[in-house]
C-alpha positions as CSV (number, residue, x, y, z in Angstrom):
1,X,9.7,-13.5,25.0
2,X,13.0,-13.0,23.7
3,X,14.2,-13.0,20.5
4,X,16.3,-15.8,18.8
5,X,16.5,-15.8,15.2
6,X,15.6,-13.0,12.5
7,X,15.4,-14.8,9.1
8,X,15.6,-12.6,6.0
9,X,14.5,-14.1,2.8
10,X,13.8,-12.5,-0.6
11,X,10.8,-13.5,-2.5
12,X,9.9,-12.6,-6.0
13,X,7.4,-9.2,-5.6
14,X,3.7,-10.3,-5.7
15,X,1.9,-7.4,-7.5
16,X,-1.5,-6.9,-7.6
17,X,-3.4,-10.5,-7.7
18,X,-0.8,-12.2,-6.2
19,X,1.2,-13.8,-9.2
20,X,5.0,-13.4,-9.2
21,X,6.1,-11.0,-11.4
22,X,9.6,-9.8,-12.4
23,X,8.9,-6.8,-14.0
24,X,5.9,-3.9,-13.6
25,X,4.4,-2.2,-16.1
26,X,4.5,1.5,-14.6
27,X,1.6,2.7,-16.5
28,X,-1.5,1.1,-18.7
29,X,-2.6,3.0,-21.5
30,X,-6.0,2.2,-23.3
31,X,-3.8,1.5,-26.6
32,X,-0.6,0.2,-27.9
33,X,2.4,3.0,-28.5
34,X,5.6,4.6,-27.5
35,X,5.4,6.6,-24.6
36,X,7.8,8.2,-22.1
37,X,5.2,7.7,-19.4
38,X,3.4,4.8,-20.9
39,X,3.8,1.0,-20.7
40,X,7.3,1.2,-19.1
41,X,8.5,-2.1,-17.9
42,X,11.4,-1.5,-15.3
43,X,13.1,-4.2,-13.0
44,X,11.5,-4.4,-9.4
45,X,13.5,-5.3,-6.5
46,X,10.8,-8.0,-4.6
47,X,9.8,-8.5,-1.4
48,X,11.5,-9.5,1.5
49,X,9.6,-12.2,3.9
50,X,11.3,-11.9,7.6
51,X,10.4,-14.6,10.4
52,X,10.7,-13.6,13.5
53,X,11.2,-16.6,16.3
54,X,11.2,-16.3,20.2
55,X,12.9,-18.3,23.3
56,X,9.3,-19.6,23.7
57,X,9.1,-21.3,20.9
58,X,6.8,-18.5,18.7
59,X,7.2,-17.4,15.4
60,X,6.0,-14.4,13.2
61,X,5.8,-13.4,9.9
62,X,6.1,-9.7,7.9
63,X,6.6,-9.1,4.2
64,X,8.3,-5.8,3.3
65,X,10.2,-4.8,0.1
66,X,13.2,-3.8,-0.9
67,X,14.8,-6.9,-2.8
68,X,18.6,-7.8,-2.0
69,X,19.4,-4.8,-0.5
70,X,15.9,-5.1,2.0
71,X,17.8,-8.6,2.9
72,X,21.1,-7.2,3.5
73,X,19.6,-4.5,5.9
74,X,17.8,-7.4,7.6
75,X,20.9,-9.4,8.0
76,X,23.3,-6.5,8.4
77,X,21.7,-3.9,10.3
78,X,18.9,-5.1,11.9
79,X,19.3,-8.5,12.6
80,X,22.0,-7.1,15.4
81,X,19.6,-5.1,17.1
82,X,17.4,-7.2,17.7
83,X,18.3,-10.5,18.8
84,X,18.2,-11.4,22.6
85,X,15.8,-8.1,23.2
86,X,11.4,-8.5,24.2
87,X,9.7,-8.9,21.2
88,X,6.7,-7.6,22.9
89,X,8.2,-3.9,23.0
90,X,7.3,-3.5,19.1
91,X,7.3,0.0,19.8
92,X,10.7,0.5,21.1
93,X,12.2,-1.5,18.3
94,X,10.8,0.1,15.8
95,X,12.3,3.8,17.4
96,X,16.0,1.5,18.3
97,X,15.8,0.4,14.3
98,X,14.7,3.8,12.8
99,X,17.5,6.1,15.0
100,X,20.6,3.5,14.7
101,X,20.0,3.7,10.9
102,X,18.7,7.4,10.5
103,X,21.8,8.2,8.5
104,X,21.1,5.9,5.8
105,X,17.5,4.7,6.3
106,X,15.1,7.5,6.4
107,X,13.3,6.2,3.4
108,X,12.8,3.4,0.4
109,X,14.9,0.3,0.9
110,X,15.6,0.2,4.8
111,X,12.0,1.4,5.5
112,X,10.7,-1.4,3.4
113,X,12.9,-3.6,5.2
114,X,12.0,-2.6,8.7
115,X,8.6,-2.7,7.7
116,X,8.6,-5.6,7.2
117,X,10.3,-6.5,10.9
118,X,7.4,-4.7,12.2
119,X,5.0,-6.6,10.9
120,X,6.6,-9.7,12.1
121,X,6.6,-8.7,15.4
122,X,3.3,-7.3,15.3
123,X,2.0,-10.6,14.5
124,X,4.2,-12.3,17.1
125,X,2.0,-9.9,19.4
126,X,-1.2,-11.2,18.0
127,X,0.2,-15.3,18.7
128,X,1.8,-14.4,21.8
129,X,-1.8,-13.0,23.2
130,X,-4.1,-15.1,21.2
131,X,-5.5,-12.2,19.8
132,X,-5.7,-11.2,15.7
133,X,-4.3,-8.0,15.4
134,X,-7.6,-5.8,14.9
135,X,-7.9,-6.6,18.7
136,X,-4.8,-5.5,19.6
137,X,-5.4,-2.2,18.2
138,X,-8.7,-2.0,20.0
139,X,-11.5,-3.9,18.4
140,X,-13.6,-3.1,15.0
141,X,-14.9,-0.1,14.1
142,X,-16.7,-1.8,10.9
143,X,-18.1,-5.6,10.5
144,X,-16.7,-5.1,6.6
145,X,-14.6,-2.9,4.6
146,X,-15.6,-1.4,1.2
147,X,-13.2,-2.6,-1.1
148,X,-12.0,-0.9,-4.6
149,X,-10.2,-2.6,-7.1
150,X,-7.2,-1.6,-9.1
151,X,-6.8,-2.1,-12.7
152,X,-9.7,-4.3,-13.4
153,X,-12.3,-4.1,-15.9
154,X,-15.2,-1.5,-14.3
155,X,-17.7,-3.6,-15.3
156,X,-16.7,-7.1,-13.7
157,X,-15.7,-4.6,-10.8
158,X,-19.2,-3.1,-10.7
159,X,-21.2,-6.5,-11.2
160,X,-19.1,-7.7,-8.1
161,X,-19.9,-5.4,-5.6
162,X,-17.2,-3.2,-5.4
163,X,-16.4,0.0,-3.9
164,X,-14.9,1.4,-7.1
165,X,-12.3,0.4,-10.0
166,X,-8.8,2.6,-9.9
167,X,-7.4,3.0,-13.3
168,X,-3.6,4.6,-14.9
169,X,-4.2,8.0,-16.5
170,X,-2.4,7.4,-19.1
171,X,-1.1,10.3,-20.7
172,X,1.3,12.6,-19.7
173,X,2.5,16.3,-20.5
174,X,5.0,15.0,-23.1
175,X,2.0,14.0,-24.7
176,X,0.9,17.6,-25.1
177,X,-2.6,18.7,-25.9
178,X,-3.4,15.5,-28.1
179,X,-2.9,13.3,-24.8
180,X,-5.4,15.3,-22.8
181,X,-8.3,15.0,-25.4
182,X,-7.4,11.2,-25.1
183,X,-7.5,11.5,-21.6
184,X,-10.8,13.1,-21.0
185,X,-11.8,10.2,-23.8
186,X,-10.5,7.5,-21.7
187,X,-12.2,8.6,-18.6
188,X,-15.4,9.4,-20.6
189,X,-15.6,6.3,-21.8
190,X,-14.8,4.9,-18.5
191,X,-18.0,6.6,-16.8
192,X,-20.3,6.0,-20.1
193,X,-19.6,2.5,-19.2
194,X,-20.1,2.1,-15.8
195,X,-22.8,4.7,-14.8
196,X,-23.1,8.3,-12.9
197,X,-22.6,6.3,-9.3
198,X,-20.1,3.7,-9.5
199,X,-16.4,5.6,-7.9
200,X,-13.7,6.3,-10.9
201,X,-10.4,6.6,-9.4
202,X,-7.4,7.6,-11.7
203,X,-3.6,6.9,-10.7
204,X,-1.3,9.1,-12.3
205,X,2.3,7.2,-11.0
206,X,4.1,10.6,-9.9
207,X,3.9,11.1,-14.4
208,X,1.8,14.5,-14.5
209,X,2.9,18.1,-13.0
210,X,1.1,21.1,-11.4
211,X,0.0,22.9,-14.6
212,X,-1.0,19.7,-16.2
213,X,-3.0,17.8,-13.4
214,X,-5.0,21.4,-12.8
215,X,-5.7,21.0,-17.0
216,X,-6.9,18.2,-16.6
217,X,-8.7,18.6,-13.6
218,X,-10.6,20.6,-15.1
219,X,-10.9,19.0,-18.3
220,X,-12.5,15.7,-16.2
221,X,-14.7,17.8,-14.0
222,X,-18.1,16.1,-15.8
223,X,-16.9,12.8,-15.1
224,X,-17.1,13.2,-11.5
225,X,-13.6,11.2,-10.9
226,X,-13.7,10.6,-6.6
227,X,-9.6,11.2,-7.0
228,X,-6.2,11.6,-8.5
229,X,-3.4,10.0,-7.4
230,X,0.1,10.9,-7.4
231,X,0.1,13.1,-9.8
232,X,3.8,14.7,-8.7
233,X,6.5,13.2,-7.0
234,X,5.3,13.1,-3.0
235,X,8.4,15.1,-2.0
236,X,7.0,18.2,-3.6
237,X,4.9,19.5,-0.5
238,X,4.5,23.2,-2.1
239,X,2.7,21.5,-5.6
240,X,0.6,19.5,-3.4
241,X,-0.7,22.8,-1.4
242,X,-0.8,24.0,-5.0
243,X,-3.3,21.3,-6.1
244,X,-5.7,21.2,-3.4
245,X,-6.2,25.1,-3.2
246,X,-7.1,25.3,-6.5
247,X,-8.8,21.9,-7.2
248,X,-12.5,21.5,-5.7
249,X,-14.5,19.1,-8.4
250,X,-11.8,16.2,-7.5
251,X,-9.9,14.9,-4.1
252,X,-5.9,14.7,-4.0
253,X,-4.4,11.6,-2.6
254,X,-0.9,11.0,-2.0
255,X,1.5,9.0,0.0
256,X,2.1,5.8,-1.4
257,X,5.7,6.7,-2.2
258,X,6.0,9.1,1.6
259,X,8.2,7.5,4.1
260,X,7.4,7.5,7.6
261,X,4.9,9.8,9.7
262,X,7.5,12.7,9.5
263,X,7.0,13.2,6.0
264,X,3.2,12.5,6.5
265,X,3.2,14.9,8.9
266,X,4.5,18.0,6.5
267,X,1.5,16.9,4.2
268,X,-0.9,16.8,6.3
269,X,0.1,19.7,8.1
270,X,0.2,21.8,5.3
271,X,-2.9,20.6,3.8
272,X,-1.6,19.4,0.5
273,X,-3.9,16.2,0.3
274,X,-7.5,15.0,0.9
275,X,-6.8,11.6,1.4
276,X,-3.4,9.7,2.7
277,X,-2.5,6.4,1.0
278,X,0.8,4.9,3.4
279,X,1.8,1.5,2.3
280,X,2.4,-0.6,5.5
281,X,4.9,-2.9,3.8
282,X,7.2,0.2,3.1
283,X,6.6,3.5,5.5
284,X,7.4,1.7,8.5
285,X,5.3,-1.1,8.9
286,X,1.5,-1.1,10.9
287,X,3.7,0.8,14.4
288,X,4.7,3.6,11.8
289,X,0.7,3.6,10.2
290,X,-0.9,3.8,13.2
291,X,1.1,7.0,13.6
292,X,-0.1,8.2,10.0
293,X,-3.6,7.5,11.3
294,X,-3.7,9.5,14.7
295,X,-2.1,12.3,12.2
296,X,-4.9,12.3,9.7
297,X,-7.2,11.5,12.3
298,X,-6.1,14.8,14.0
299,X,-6.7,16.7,10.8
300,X,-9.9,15.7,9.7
301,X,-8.1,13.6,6.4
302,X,-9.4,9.8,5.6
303,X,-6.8,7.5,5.1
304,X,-6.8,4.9,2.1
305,X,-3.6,3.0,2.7
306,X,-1.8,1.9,-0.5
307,X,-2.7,-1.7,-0.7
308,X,-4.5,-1.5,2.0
309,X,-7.0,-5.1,1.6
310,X,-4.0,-7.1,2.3
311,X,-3.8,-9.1,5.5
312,X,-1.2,-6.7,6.7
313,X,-3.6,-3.2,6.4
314,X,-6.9,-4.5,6.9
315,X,-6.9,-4.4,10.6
316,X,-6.4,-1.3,10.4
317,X,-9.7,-0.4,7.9
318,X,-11.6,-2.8,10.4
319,X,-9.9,-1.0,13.8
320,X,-9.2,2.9,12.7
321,X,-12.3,5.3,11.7
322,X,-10.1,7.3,9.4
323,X,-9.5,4.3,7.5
324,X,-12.5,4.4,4.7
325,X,-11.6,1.9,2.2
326,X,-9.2,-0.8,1.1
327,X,-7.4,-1.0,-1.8
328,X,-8.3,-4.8,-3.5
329,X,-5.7,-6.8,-5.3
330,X,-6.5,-10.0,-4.2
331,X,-10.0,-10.7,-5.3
332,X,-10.8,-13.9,-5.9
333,X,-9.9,-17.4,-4.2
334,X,-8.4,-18.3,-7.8
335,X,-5.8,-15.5,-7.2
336,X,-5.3,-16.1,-3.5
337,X,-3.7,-20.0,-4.4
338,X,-1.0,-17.8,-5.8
339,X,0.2,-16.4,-2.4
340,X,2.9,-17.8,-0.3
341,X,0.2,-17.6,2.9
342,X,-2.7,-19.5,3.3
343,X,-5.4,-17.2,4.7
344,X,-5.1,-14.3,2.3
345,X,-8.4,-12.1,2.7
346,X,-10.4,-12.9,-0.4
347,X,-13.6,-10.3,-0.7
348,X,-17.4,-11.5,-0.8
349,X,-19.6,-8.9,-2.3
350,X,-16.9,-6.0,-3.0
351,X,-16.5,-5.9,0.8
352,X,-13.1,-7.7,3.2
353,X,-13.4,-8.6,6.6
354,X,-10.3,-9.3,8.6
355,X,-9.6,-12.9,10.1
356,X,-10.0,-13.6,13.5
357,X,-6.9,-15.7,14.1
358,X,-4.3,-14.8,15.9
359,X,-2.1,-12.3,14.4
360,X,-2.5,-11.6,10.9
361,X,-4.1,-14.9,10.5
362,X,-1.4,-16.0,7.5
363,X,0.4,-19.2,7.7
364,X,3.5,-19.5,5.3
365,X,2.7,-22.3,2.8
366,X,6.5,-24.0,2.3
367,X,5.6,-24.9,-0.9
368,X,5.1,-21.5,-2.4
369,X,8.1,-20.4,-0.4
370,X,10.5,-22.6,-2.8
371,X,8.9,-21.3,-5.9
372,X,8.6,-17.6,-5.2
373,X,12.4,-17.9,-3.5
374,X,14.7,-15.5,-5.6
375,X,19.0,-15.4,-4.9
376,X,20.1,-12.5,-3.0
């Protein structure tokens, strides 16, 4: 099973429920105003879909990120390395792609792009053996995953069935004292809404710093909030350690924006988080995951990967005990018509099951393809 032909092709990003978008807003605040930290719309890059095909006729898809330049490292750099080897040996080609381009590639754009090269030949493993991918990484753990969703109104979230809701903290230390009274406001309001049981989860977008995420740890103690997100940049291991020494009403989660298992590994070894997001479309793809996985699952952490109820992650919740929830951003059928797959996981009852297909179980829908298609 040789490899013939690595097409690169860059799509317009497909945040949260699956509509293109061109811009994201890096932060939702529960009102209208100028902010620093709040409602900033920035250019994204997009996603980058790579198809895979083999001498036998096979194909696979992976979706990574990393816009033009994700395509140009597909084209350039990787595309050389791979043609004419086994696409069955997904492990060596992930180690061949990540040492030929260590100089230049140890994180963000080349990661995203390999990731998504991973994922293509991950599902060319599924085809090839006639197996969905849960199988391949030993069979289910779990019939169904428990599902939170992200930046949804709690109470449609709750009346569905779901896990939890994950919301922006809003506002940030330039905000001063004034934005932590709206703060603990917003997340009191938040719980008076939805009860003592159903799971408040708060992402603070890298936007907070040591002194001010222990404030307000403290100051959203009642609330019972089941974690904070990123609240400093991932590279800063030593605030990390910080925050989980001294915070014990609330979990830290991080690693959403952490590149590969070597930097996983310094946070986990360390013990500067409670709970390990990795995004499989940018660490590294599912090979570089798993690794993630047998790290936390060596240290006793869960692991929550960063959109994790997407076809590429889920058989991972359904195949890996560490892996305790999925993050949801697909959640209706209405909002799956907007992929460019057929066979996006839709959730019934707040909970995702993985398909049984082989592979990933996606099938590229051509038609979707020309409209999401962006120029390099």
């Amino acid at each position: 099973m040789r490899i013939t032909a690595v097409t690169a092709t860059l799509l317009r990003e497909r945040v949260l429920w699956a509509r293109p978008v061109e811009r994201i807003v890096t932060m939702r605040a529960p009102e209208d105003r100028p902010s620093p930290h709040v409602d900033q719309q920035v250019p994204i890059p997009g996603s980058v879909l790579v198809e895979i095909e083999t001498d036998d006729g096979l194909r696979g898809v992976g979706l990574g990120g990393g816009g033009a330049a994700g395509v140009l490292v597909v084209d350039t750099f990787l595309r050389p390395l791979l043609l004419g080897r086994d696409a069955g040996a997904v492990e060596d080609l992930w180690d061949l792609m990540y040492r030929v381009t260590f100089r230049y590639g140890q994180a963000g754009i080349v990661l995203m792009a390999m990731s998504a090269v991973d994922l293509a030949l991950w599902d060319l493993r599924g085809i090839a053996q006639g197996q969905p991918v849960w199988r391949l990484l030993g069979g289910k753990v779990r019939e169904r995953v428990p599902v939170y969703a992200t930046i949804r109104d709690p109470l449609w979230a709750q009346a569905q069935g779901f896990w939890g809701v994950k919301l922006g903290g809003p506002y940030g230390p330039a905000d001063g004292a004034e934005g932590m009274l709206k703060n603990e406001a917003y997340v009191a309001a938040l719980r008076e809404r939805v009860g003592p049981a159903f799971r408040i989860l708060i992402d603070c977008a890298r936007t907070w710093d040591v002194d001010y995420t222990l404030a307000m740890a403290r100051r959203l103690a009642p609330y019972d909030l089941y974690l904070i997100e990123e609240p400093i940049a991932p590279h800063d291991v030593d605030g990390y350690v910080r925050l989980r020494m001294a915070i014990d009403t609330t979990r830290i989660a991080c690693g959403e924006h952490v590149y590969t298992r070597y930097a996983a590994r310094q946070l986990l070894e360390r013990g500067a988080v409670d709970v390990i997001q990795p995004d499989i479309r940018w660490t590294g793809g599912l090979t570089d995951v798993l690794a993630v996985c047998e790290l936390a699952a060596a240290h006793g952490i869960p692991v929550m990967p960063h959109r994790g109820g997407m076809a590429w992650a889920l058989p991972l919740a359904m195949a890996r005990p560490e892996c305790v929830v999925a993050e949801g951003l697909v959640l209706t059928p209405e909002e799956a018509v907007y992929s460019v797959f057929d066979g996006e996981p839709v959730p019934e009852g707040g909970h995702l099951t993985a398909s049984d297909a082989p592979g990933f179980g996606l099938t590229l829908a051509p038609e979707r393809i020309e409209e999401y298609r962006s120029e390099v």
